[in-house]
KEVEXMI-797393 format. One line per 2 residues: number of its first residue (from 1); their letters; for each residue x, y, z of C-alpha. Coordinates in nm, 3 decimals. Example, Ala and Ser with C-alpha at 12.3 -4.5 7.8 and 13.67 -1.06 7.14 Angstrom:
1) as) 1.230,-0.450,0.780 | 1.367,-0.106,0.714
This chain:
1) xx) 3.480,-7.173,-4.644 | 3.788,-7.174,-4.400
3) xx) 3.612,-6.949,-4.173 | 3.353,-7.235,-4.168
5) xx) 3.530,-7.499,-4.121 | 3.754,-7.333,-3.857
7) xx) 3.443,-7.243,-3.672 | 3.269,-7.544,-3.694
9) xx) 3.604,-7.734,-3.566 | 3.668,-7.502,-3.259
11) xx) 3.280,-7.512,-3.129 | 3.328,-7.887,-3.185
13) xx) 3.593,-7.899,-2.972 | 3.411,-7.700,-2.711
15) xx) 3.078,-7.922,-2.719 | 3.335,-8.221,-2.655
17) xx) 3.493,-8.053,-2.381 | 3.166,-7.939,-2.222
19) xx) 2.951,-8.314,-2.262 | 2.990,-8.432,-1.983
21) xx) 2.857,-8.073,-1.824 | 2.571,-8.091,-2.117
23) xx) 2.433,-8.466,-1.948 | 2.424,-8.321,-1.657
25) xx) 2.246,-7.950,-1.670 | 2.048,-7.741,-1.924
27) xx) 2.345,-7.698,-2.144 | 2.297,-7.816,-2.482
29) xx) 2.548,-7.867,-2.778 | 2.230,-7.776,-3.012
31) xx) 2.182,-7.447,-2.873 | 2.556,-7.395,-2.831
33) xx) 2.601,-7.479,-3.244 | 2.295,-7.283,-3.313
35) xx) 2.364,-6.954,-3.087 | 2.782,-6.968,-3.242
37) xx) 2.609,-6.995,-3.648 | 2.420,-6.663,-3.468
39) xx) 2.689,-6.455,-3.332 | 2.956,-6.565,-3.631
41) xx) 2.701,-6.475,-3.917 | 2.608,-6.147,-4.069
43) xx) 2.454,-5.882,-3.910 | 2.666,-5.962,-3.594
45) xx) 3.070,-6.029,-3.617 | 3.006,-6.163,-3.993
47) xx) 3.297,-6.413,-3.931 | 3.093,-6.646,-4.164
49) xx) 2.871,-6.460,-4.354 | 2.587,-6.653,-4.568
51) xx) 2.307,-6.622,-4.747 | 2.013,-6.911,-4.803
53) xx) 2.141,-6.918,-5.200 | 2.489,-6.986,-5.092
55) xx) 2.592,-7.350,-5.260 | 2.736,-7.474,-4.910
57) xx) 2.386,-7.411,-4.761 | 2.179,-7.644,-5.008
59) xx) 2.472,-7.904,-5.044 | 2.497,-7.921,-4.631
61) xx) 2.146,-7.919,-4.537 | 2.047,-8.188,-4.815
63) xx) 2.323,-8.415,-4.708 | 2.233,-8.381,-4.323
65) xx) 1.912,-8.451,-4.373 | 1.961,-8.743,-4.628
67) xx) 2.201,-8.894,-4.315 | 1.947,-8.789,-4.052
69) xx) 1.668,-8.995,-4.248 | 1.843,-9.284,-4.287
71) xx) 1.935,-9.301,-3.992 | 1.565,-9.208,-3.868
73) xx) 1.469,-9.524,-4.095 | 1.733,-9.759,-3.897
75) xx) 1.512,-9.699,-3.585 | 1.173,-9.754,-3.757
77) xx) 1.240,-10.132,-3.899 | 0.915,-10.375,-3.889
79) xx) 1.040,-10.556,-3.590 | 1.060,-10.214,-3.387
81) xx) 0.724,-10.103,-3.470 | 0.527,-10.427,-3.424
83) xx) 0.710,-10.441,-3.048 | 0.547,-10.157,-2.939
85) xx) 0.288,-10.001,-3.194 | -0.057,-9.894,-2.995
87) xx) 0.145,-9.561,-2.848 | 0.343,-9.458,-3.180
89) xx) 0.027,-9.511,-3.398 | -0.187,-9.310,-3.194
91) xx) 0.113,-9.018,-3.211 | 0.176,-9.089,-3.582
93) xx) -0.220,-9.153,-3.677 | -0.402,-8.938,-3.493
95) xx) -0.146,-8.659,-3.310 | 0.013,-8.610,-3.656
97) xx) -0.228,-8.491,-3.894 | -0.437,-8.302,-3.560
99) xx) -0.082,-8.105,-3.484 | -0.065,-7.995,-3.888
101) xx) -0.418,-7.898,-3.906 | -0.421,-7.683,-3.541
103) xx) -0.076,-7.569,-3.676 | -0.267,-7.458,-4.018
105) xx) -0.501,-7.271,-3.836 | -0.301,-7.089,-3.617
107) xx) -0.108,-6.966,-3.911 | -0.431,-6.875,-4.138
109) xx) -0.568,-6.681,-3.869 | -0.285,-6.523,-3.639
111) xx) -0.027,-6.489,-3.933 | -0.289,-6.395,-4.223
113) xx) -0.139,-6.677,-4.474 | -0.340,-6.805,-4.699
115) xx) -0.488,-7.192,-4.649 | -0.242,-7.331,-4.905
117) xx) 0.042,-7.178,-4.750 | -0.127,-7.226,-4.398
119) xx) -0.108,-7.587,-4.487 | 0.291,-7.588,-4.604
121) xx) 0.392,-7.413,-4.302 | 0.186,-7.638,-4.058
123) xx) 0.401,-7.984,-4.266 | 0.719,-7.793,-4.238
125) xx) 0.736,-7.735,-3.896 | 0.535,-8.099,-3.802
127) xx) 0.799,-8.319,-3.752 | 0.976,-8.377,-3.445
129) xx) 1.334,-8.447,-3.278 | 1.454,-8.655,-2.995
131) xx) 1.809,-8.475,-3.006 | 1.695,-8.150,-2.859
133) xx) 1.522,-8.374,-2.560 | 1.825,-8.566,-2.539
135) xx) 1.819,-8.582,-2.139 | 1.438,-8.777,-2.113
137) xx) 1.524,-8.967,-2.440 | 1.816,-9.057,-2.306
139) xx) 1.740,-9.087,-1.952 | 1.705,-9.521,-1.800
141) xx) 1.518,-9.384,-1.563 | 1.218,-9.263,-1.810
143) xx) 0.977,-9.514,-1.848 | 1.077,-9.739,-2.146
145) xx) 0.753,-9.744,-2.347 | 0.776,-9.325,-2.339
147) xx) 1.109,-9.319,-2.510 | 1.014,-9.612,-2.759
149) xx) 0.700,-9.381,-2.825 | 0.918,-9.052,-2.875
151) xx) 1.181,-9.277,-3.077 | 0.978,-9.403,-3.298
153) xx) 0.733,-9.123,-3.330 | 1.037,-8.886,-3.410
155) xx) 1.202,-9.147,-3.650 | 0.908,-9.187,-3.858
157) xx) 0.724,-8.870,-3.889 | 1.033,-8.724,-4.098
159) xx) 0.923,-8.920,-4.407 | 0.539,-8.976,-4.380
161) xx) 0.595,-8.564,-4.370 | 0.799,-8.498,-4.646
163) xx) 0.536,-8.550,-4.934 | 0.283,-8.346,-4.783
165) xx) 0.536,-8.098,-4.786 | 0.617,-8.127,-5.142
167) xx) 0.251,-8.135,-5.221 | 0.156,-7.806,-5.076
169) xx) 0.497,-7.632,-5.232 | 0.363,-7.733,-5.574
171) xx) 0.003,-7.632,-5.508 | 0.125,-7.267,-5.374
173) xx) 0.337,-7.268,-5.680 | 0.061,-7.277,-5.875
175) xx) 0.153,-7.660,-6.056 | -0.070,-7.801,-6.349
177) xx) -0.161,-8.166,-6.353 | 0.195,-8.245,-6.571
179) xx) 0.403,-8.113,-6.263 | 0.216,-8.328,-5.975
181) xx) 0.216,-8.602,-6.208 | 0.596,-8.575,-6.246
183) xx) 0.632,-8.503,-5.840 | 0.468,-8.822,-5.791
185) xx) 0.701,-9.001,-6.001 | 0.942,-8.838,-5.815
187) xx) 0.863,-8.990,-5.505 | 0.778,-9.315,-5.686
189) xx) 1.130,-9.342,-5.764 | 1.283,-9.243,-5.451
191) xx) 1.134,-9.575,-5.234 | 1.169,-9.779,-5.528
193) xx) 1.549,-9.681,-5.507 | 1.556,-9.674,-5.108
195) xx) 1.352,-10.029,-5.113 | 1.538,-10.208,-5.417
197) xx) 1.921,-10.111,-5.330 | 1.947,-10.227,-4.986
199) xx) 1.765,-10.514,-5.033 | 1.949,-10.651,-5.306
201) xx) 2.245,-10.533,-5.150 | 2.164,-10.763,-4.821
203) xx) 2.084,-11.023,-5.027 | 2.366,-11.025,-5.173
205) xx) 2.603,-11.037,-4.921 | 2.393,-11.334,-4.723
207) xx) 2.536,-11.559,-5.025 | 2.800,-11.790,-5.005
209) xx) 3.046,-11.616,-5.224 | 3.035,-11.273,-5.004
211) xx) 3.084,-11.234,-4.615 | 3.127,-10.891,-4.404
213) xx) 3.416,-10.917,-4.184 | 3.327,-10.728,-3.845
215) xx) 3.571,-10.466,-3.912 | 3.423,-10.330,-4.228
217) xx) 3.052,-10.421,-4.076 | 3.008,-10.052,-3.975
219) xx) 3.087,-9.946,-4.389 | 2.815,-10.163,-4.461
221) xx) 2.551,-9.930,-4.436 | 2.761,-9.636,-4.517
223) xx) 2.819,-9.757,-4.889 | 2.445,-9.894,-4.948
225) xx) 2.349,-9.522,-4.835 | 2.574,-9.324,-5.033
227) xx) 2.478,-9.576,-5.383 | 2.105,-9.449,-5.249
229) xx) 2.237,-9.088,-5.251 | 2.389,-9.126,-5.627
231) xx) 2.122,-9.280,-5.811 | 1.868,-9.063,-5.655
233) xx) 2.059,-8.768,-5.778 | 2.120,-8.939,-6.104
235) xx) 1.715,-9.058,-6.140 | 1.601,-8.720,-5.996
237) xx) 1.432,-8.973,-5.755 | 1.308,-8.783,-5.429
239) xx) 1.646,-8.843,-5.207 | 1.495,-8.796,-4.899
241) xx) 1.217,-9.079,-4.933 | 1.527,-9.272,-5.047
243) xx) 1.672,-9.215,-4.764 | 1.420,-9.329,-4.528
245) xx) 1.298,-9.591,-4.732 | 1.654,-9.753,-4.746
247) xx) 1.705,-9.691,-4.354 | 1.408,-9.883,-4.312
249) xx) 1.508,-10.139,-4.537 | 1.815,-10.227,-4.358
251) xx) 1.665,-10.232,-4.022 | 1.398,-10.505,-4.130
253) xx) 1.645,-10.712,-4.392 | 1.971,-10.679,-4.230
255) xx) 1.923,-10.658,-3.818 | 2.275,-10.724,-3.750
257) xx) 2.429,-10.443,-3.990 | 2.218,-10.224,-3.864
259) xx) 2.352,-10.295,-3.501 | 2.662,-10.268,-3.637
261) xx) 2.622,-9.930,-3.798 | 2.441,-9.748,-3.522
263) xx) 2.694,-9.579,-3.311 | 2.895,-9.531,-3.601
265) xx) 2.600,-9.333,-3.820 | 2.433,-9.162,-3.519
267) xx) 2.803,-9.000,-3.515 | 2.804,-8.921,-3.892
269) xx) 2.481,-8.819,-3.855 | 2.544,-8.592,-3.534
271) xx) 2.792,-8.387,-3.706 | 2.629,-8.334,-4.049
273) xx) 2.346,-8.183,-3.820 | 2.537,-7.962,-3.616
275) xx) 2.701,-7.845,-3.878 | 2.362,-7.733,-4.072
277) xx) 2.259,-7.587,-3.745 | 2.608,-7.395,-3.762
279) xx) 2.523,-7.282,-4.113 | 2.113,-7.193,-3.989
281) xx) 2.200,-7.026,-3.723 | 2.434,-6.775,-3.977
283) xx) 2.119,-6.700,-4.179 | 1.964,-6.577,-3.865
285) xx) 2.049,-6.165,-3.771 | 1.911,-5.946,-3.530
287) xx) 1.721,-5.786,-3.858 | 1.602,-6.121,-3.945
289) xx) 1.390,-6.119,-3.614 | 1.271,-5.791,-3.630
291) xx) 1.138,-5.865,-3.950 | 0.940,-6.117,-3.799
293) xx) 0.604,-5.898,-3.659 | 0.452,-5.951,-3.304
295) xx) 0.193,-6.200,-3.483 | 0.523,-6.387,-3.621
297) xx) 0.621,-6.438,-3.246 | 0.307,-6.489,-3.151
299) xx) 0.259,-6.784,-3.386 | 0.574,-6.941,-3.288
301) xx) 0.514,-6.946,-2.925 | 0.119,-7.098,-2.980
303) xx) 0.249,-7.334,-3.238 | 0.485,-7.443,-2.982
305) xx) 0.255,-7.456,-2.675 | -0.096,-7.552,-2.826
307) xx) -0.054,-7.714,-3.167 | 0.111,-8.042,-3.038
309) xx) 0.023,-8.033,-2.658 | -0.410,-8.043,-2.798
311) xx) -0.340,-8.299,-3.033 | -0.148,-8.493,-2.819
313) xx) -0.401,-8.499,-2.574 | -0.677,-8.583,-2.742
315) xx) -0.493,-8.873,-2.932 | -0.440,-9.006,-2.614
317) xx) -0.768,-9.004,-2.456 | -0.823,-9.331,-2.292
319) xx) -0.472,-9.433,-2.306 | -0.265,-9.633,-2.043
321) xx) 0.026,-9.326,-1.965 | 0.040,-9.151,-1.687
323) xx) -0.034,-8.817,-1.634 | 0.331,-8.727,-1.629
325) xx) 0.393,-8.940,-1.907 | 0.128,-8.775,-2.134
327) xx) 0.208,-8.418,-2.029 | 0.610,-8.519,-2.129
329) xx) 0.467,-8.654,-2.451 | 0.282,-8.329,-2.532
331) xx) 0.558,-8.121,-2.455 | 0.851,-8.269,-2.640
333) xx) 0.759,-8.207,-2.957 | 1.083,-8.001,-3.040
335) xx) 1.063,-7.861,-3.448 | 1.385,-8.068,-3.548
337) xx) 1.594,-8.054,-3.818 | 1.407,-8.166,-4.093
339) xx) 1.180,-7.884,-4.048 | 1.504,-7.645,-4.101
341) xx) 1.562,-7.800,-4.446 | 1.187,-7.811,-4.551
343) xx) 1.204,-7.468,-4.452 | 1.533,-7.347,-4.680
345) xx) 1.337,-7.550,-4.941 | 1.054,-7.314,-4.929
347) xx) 1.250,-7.045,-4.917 | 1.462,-7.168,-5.273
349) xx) 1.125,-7.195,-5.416 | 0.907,-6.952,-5.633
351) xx) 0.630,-6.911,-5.419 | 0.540,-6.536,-5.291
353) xx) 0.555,-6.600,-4.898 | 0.825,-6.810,-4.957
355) xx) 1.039,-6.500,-4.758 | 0.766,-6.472,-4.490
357) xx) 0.720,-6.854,-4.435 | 1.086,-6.908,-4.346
359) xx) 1.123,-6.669,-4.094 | 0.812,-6.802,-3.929
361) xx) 0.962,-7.148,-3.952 | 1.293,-7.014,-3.818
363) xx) 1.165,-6.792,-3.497 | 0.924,-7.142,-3.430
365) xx) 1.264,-7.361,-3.445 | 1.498,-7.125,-3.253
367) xx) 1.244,-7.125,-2.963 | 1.181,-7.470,-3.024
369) xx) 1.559,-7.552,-2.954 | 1.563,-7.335,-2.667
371) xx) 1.275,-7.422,-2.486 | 1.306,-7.774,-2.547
373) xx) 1.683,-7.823,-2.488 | 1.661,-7.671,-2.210
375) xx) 1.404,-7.821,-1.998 | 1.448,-8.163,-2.079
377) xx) 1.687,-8.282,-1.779 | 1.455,-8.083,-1.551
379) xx) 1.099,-8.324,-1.675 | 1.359,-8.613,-1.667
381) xx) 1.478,-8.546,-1.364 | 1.065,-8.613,-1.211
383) xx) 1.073,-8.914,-1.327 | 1.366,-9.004,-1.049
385) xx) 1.103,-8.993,-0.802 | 0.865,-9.252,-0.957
387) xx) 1.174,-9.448,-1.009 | 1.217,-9.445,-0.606
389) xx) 0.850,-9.570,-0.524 | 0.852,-9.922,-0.382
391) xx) 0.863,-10.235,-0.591 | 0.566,-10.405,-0.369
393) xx) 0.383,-10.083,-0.524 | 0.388,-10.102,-0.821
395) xx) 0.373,-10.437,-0.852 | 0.009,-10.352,-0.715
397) xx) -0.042,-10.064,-0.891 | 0.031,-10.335,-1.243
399) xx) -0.171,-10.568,-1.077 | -0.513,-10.355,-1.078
401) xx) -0.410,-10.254,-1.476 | -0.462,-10.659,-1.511
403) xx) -0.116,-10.740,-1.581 | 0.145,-10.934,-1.410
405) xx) 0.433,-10.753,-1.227 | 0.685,-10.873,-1.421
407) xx) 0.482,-10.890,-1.761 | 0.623,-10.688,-2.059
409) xx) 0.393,-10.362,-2.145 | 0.207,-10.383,-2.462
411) xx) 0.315,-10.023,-2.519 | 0.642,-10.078,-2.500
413) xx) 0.790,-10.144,-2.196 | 1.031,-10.345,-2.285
415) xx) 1.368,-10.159,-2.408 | 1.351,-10.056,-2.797
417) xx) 1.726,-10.182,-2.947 | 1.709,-9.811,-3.111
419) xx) 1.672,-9.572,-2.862 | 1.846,-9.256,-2.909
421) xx) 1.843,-8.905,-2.813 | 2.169,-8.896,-2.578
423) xx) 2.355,-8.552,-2.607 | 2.580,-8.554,-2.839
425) x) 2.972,-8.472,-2.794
């Protein structure tokens, strides 16, 4: 634990002293956290040496994620998604469930799993992150409606994910009728919890007898999220539903704590992940990979270049983004961090290819991070140029799409008050 935590605090200090560097070049803080878990962990200097069974592993990775969802859930409130919700439903709608299927396939046939398995490994690695394409995110100069649509895309696939991954664990574990029915009330409980806290909680507080001074407005959130946290884990509700459900919750009830918490949680957030990256990136060894097979690799690579990019295009036939926009939008669809901890929760369970399945889900993240991290300043950086066409030009070029020049895009033009994805440090 103290070689951990010493670890974790000096490559901290380095991604803080390297951040401005990181905004500016191919540098990022994820690959930095996730190459340093690499090099510390076994199998190389074994500075922190870990195994997926370790306590520290389970306890990190489930509280990173149950901050990254809430968070996630912040950015998805009612009023975000009605702004701008042609682009994100045609991502979430259609470009979701086309991604898990191609994904499916690819690992049925290249791989040699088995459709039920084919199926988990397709939800696991489905979800997406705006962190590891923190430059175009991030970036004013990216049209608005393209980060919205990555935002809010990213933000919400997390959760609508998360029971089709529990779903296809308990079919490959071979569950009876009893255990679904109890999974379901699993995730029954888990909104109910995320839904009913918050909102009584905001209610509350909007009463005469209570007020939030602005210093403590921040802690507002933080406290509704951690009561989430402890009466999922005392209901055995599903915590990560819980957690979305209540991020959501608190975006649509309570707008202004919400703006209040978001620096403050992205931060909380930002380290929890970096730290599970930190901790991933231990489990990984130069055995690990080798253990992986050419058709391993090969599956990670296609699931990265043809699983999202077709789906993405055909769920955007006949749309209104450019072709830059749409080939930026089929590209960034970096495996995130949820699909790390759906992964170590494959590998805890009892199913046969649970072994096999992670390391397919952790070659498909590492190049993932990689790949993505690293060319997103250069895809941002095109954008510049459309930036510097005249305003007389594209005030014509509006014109023939039948709207005003200065008339706000239905697909979401106008700034989203959640956008995130800056690097972090």
């Amino acid at each position: 634990m103290t070689n951990l935590l010493l670890s974790f605090a000096v490559l901290l200090l380095i991604a803080v002293l390297l951040s401005s560097l990181a905004n500016r070049t191919v540098l990022s803080t994820a690959v930095l956290f996730l190459l340093g878990g690499f090099l510390l962990g076994d199998g190389v200097l074994d500075v922190v040496p870990l195994r997926p069974d370790d306590g520290i592993v389970e306890t990190l990775a489930e509280l990173a994620l149950f901050a990254v969802l809430f968070t996630d859930g912040m950015h998805a409130g009612w009023r975000d998604l009605r702004s701008a919700w042609r682009l994100p439903g045609r991502a979430l709608g259609w470009g979701l469930p086309l991604t898990l299927l191609i994904t499916a396939v690819l690992a049925h046939y290249v791989v040699g799993l088995g459709w039920i398995e084919s199926l988990l490994i397709a939800a696991v690695l489905t979800p997406t992150d705006p962190v590891f394409a923190a430059a175009l995110v991030g970036n004013d100069k990216v049209p608005p409606r393209l980060r919205h649509l990555l935002n809010v895309e990213s933000g919400v696939n997390d959760g609508l994910v998360l029971p089709f991954v529990l779903i296809f664990l308990a079919v490959a574990e071979g569950a009876d009728d009893l255990h679904l029915g109890a999974l379901a009330s699993e995730l029954l409980v888990g909104i109910v919890i995320g839904v009913a806290v918050p909102w009584a909680a905001l209610k509350l507080e909007s009463t005469r007898w209570f007020a939030v001074s602005p210093k403590y407005a921040p802690l507002n959130a933080v406290a509704i999220g951690l009561l989430v946290l402890a009466l999922g884990q005392a209901t055995h509700g599903n915590l990560f539903l819980a957690a979305f459900a209540a991020g959501v919750t608190v975006a649509t009830v309570g707008e202004e704590f919400r703006e209040a918490f978001d620096e403050f949680g992205e931060l909380v957030a930002e380290l929890l992940k970096l730290a599970a990256l930190l901790v991933f990136g231990a489990l990984l060894s130069p055995t690990f990979f080798g253990d992986v097979g050419w058709t391993g690799w090969v599956f990670a690579v296609l699931a990265l270049i043809v699983a999202r990019p077709a789906a993405i295009w055909v769920s955007f036939l006949g749309s209104r983004l450019t072709a830059r926009e749409q080939g930026a939008v089929m590209w960034f669809g970096p495996k995130g961090f949820a699909s790390v901890v759906y992964g170590l929760i494959v590998l805890e369970s009892q199913i046969a290819d649970a072994d096999e399945i992670f390391h397919l889900v952790a070659v498909t993240i590492v190049l993932s991070i990689i790949a993505h991290s690293s060319t997103d300043i250069v895809v941002a950086r095109g954008f510049d140029d459309e930036r510097e066409v005249p305003a007389w030009f594209r005030k014509d070029e509006r014109d023939r799409d039948g709207r005003g020049a200065d008339e706000p895009d239905e697909d979401g033009a106008e700034e989203s008050p959640g956008t995130r994805g800056e690097r972090p440090g």
